[in-house]
N, C-alpha and C positions, 0 to 999 in steps of 0.2 A: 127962226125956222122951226125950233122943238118947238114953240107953243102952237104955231100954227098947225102943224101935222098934229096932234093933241088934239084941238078943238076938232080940225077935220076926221079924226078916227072917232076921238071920244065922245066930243061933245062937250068937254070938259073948259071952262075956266085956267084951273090949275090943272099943272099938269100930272097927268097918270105916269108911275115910275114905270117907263119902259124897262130903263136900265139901270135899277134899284143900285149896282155896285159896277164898276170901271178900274180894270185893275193895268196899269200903264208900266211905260219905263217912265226914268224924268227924261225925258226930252222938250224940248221947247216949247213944242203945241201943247203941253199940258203945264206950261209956267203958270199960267193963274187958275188955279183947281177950286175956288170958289163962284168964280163967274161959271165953270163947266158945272158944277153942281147945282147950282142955285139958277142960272138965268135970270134975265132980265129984272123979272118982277121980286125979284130975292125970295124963290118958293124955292126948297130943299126937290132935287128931283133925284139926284140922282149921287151916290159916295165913290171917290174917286182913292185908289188907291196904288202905291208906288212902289214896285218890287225892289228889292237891296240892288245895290249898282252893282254891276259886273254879277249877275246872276240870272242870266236870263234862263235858266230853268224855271223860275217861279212864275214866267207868264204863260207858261201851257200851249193852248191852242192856239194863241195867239200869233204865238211867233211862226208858226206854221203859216199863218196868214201873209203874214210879213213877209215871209221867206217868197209865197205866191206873186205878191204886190211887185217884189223885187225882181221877178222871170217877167213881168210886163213891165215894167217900171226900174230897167237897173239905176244901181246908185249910179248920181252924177246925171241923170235925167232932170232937164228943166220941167218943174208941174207949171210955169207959167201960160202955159197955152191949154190945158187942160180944162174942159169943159166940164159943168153937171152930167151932162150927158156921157162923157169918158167914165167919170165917177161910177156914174151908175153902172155903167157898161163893163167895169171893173170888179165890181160889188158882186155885180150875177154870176161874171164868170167863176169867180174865187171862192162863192156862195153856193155855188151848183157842182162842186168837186168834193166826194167823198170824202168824208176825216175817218180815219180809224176808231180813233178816240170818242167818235160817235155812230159807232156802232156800224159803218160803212155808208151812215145817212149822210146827207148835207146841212150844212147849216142853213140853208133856207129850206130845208125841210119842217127842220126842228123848230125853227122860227116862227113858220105857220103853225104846224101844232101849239104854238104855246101863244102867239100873239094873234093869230088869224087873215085872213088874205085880207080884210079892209086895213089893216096897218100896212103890210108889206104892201101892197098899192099906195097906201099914203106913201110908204119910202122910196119910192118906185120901183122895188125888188121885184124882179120875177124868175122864175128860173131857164136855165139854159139845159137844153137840152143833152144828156152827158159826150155824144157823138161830136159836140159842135162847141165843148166850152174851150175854149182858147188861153193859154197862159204865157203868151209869147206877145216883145214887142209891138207885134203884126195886130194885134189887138186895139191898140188906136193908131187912127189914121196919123197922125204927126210923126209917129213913129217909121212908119214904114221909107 
């Protein structure tokens, strides 16, 4: 999926480091940190790194994400039904909610300033309108 959004923004063969550094908890989706770094073709794309356990101050912005993810997504939620299109639909809403910590911008602001609207189309990002972002259950349909 990264190489092909890559080709499609870039142009590129290898891929361009969108996301030069990845800094996680350990949790399980990050069990093999050299396939998320490396990809298929074993090109270095992108450094994956692991905050001390039980310190979740050292992930930042992040966990503000998470804490978002979890007002639409509480724990003990099945993702088995969970579409691309949920994903995405989750990405805008959470992506389109002012951070402090960035100056009262969005991260799909700052995103496009820094990577440009043909990648955030390549991701299918787009943003939601601040009146209309939703961070409640009611947010995907299964939910409701």
């Amino acid at each position: 999926m990264f190489l092909t959004v890559w080709k499609r923004v870039w142009g590129l063969v290898s891929p361009h480091p969108v996301f030069k550094y990845i800094l996680t908890d350990r949790g399980s989706e990050f069990g093999d940190p050299e396939a998320l770094e490396t990809g298929v073709y074993g090109i270095q794309r992108s450094r994956i790194y692991y905050c001390d356990p039980m310190q979740s101050s050292q992930e930042g912005g992040i966990e503000q994400s998470h804490t978002m993810l979890r007002m639409i997504l509480p724990k003990g939620t099945s993702f088995e039904f969970l579409t691309q299109w949920d994903m995405n639909r989750i990405v805008n809403h959470i992506d389109s909610t002012p951070r402090e910590c960035l100056g009262g911008r969005t991260p799909y602001s700052v995103a496009l300033e820094n990577f440009g609207e043909d990648a955030l189309n390549a991701f299918q990002l787009k943003p939601v309108d601040p009146d209309k972002v939703n961070l409640t259950p009611k947010l995907i349909r299964f939910n409701l």
